[in-house]
N, C-alpha and C positions, 0 to 999 in steps of 0.2 A: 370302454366305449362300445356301444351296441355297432355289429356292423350286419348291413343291409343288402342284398344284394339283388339289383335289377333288371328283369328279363323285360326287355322290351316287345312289348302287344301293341304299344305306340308310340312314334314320335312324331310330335307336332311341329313343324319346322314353318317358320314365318320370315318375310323377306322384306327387309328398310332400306330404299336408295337415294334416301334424302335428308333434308336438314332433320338434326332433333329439334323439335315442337313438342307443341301441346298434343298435338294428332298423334304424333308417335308413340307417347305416353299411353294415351290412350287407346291404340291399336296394342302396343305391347301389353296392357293389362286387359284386353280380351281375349288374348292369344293364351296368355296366363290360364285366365277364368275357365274358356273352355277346356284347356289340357289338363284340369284340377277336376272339371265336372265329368270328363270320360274318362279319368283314372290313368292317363298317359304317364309317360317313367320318363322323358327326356324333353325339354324346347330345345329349340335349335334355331339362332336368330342369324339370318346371313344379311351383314353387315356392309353398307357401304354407303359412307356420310363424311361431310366435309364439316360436321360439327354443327352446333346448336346453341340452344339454351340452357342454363345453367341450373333452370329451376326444371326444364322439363327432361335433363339429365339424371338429375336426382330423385325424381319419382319415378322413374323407369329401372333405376337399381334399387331403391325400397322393394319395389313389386318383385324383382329377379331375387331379393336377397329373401323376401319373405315368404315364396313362395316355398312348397317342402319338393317341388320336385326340381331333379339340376338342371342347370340352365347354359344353354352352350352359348357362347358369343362367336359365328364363326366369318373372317373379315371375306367375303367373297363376292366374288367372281375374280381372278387375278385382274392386275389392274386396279380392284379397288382400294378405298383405302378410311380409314380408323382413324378418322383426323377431330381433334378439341376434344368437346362434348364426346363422339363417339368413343376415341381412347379409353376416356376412364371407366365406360360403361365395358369395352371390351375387357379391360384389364378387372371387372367387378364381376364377369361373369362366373360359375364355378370350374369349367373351362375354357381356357381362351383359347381360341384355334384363327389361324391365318392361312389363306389359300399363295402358292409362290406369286410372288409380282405382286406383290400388296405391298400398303406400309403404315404404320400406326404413328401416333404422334400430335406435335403442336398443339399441347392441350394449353396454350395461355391463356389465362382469364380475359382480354380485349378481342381474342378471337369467339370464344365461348358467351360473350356478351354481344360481340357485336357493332360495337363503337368505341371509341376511345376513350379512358380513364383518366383521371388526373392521378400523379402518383402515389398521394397520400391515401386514397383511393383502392387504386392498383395494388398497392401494398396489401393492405388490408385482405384483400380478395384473396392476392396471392401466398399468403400465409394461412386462410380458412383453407384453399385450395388444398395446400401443401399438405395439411394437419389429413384431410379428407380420405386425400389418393395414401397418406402413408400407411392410416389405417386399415384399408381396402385391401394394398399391396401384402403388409404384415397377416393378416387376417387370410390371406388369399395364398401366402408361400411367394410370390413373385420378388420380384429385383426393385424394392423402396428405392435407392437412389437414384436409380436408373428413369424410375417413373416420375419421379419429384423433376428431375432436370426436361422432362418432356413439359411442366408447367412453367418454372422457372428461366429454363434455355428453350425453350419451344423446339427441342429437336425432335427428328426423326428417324424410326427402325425401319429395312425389309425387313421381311415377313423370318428371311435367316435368320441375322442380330437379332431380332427380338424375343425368338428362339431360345437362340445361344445365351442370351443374357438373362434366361428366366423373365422376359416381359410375358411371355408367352407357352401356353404348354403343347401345341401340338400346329403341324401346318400337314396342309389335306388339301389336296389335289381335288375333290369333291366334295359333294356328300357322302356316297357311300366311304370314300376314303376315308374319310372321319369318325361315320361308325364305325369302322374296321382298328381303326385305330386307336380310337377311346375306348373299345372293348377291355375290361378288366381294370381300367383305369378306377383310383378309389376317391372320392371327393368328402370331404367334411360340410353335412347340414346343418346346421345348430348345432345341438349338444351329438347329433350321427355323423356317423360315417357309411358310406353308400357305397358300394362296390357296383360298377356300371357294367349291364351284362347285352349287347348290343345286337347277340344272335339273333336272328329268325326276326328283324326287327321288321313294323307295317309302319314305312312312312306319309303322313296327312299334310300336305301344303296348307296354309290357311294364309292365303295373300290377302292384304289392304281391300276393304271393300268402299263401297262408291261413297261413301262419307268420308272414308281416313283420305280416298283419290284424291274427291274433289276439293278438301280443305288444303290438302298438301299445293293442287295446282293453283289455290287464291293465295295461297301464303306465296309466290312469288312476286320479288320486290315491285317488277314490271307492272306486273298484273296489280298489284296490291294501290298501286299509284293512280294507274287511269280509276280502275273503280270511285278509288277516293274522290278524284275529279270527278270524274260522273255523278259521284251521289252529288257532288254543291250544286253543281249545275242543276243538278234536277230539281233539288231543291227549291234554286233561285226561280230556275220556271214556273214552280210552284206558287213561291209568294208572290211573283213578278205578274201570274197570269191565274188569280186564285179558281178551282173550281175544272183545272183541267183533270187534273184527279192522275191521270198515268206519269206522266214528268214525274212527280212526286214522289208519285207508286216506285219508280224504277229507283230514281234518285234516295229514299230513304232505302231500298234494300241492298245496292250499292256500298250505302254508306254505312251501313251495318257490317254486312262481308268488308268492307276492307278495313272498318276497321277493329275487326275479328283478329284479319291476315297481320294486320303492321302490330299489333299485340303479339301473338305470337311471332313474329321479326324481330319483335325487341327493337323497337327504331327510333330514333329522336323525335321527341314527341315538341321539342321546339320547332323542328321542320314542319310538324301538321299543323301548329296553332300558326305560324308564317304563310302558310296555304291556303287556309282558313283567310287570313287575314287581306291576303292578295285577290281572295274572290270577292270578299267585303268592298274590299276598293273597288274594283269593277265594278259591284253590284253600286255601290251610290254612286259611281260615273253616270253609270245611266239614270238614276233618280234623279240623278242633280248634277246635269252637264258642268263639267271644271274646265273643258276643253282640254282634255286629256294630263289634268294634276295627277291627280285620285289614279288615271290608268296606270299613268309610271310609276305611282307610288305600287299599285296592282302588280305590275311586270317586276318590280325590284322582290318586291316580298316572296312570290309566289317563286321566283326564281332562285333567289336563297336558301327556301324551305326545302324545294325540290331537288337543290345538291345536298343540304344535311339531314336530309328524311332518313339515306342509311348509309352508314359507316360502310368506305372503300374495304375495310377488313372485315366487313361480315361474311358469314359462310354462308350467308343465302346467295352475295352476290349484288352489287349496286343497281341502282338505276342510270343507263348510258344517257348524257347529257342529247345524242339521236333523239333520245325521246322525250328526255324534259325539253331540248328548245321547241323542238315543234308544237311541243302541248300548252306552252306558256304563248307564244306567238298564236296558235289558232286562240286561245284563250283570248287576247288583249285585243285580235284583233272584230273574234265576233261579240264582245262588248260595246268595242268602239263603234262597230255598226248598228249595234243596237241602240245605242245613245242617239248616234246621227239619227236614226229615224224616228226616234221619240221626239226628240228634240226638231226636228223637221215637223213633224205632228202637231206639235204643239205650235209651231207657227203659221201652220197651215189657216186657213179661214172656214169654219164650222161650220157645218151644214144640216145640222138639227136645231131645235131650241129658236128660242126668239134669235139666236144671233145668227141663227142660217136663214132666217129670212129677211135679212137685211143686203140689199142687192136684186131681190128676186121680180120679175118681170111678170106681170096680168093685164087683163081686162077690167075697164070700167064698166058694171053692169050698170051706175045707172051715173047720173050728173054728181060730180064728186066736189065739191068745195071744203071752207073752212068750217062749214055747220053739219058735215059727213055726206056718206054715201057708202054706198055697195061696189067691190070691189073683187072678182074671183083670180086665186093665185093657186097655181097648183090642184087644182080640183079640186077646192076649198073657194068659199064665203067669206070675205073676212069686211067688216065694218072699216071703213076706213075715213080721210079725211086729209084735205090738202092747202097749203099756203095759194094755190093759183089754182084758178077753175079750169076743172078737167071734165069733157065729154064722153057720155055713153058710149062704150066703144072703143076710146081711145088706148092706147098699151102705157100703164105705169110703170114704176120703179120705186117699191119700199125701202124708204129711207129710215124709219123704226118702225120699235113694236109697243108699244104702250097698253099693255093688259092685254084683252080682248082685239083692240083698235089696232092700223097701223096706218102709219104716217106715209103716204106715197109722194112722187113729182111726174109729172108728162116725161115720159120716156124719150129721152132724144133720138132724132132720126142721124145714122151713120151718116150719114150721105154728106 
């Protein structure tokens, strides 16, 4: 076996303190890219995630396993910690390293997913799982049993145990600690072996830029939820009030970004279409006053949706019912008043069109009987014509409008 030995001119060292995503994936295979394109000998990922997704866990060790330069996994800042998703990626790394006061762990597939499994299900996952990590483990030198029962029994190492058991090859107080101490360390890359030479080394930060930031802070559940709401609503504004043009504007961009975010969440997607559904009823509440059928059925649904939108076990973290009730209650309640005053509207008495000029109060310009006359309403001319003879002068009251013509009577005196 050829062996290699690495003087470091560079390590690229990148920093994740959040769910594994799709973003993560894709910040980790930029970090990659560039440290291939300037020739760098070392990454170095410092770790601290409470776990992820399953699919965007597994493109993040493709990329670490594919690339030819070694790739460190290191779980830091103490305190943090290498939970689900994260685990297996740390244990995939070429060295895994943990800062003291860490801990790895709980890789079970309903936390790595997000929501609950059935267990025929469950099984299944946890057997692909199983087959994954043992390969990884074996291929890597680490402690297979040890790592199986982190999927299995969802347990958990410090940063010692993990250590001690071969989950783990080195624990480092820093950065520099960790070059210092992976110095001369030999790793296997493919068909090489690497001898890692860590002297004289020029460390390059390359943190998250405002694309991986701002996607990471839409993928919270919180966040991900009102968005969601905001896009219908804006929507409904939309079709409700066609031609305002921003309601829409805001409400389709809204509805795009969140649901970006609740994809990458991995979230019950029966929760969104019950959401969906709850705004539905609103919306024909106010099309078509039920006198509040349609709202309760609106407040049931949307209320439902909005407890199973995300699994109590995700590693993002739920949504606190704080803020689904408020949002379901402001919901149902400015519907209902939207209703009320359509439905007020609609009973109101019209004040355009032939039927707003039924009521309306003039002058006879000239003798008005049953054979016509001239009559001014509103600073208008209008041809008129009456059952009882009415005097030049006198103050009418249009009783219809018949084409052109309208039907007046002598205006009665209050008095």
């Amino acid at each position: 076996m050829t062996i290699f030995q690495l003087s470091l001119a560079k390590v690229i060292v990148a920093k994740w303190n959040d769910a594994v995503t799709p973003v993560m994936a894709d910040y980790i295979k930029r970090v990659i890219q560039k440290a291939e394109n300037e020739n760098a000998s070392l990454i170095i990922l410092e770790l601290d995630t409470p776990g992820g997704l399953d699919t965007a866990m597994r493109d993040i060790i493709k990329a670490m396993m594919k690339t030819p330069i070694p790739f460190v996994v290191f779980v830091y800042p103490p305190g943090a910690r290498a939970a689900s998703a994260g685990a297996i990626i740390t244990i995939s790394a070429d060295i895994a390293a943990m800062a003291p006061s860490t801990n790895i762990g709980s890789a079970s597939p309903v936390q790595m997913g997000g929501r609950d499994l059935d267990e025929t299900m469950k099984k299944k996952i946890i057997n692909d799982m199983v087959a994954y990590v043992k390969a990884i483990a074996k291929q890597k030198g680490r402690n297979e049993k040890l790592i199986v029962k982190m999927i299995t029994e969802s347990i958990n190492l410090p940063a010692q145990e993990a250590l001690k058991k071969k989950v783990i090859d080195v624990i480092a107080n820093d950065i520099y600690d960790l070059l210092k101490k992976i110095d001369g360390k030999k790793i296997k890359k493919g068909n090489y072996e690497i001898k890692i030479n860590t002297k004289n080394q020029n460390i390059e930060y390359v943190n998250p830029g405002f694309r991986e930031r701002f996607l990471s802070i839409i993928a919270n559940p919180t966040l991900a939820y009102l968005l969601l709401m905001i896009g219908f609503y804006g929507i409904f504004f939309e079709l409700y009030n066609p031609g305002a043009v921003i309601p829409g504007t805001i409400g389709a961009i809204s509805l795009l970004l969140a649901l970006y975010a609740l994809n990458a969440i991995s979230v019950n997607w029966l929760g969104v279409l019950l959401i969906a559904l709850g705004v539905l009823f609103f919306a024909l509440e106010v099309i078509t006053p039920t006198f509040g059928a349609l709202a309760l059925s609106g407040i049931i649904s949307m209320l439902i949706g909005s407890i199973i939108l995300i699994s109590p076990d995700s590693p993002y973290g739920d949504i606190s019912l704080q803020v689904i009730l408020p949002v379901v209650a402001l919901s149902a309640l400015f519907f209902l008043t939207v209703a009320y005053f359509g439905f007020k509207a609609q009973k109101k008495k019209k004040l355009t069109g032939k039927e707003g000029m039924i009521g309306k109060i003039g002058i006879a310009e000239t003798d008005v009987n049953k054979d016509g006359g001239k009559v001014f309403i509103e600073g208008e001319l209008w041809n008129a014509y009456s059952e009882e003879p009415i005097k030049k002068g006198e103050k009418v009251k249009v009783v219809s409008v018949e084409g052109l013509t309208v039907k007046v009577e002598k205006e009665k005196s209050k008095d």
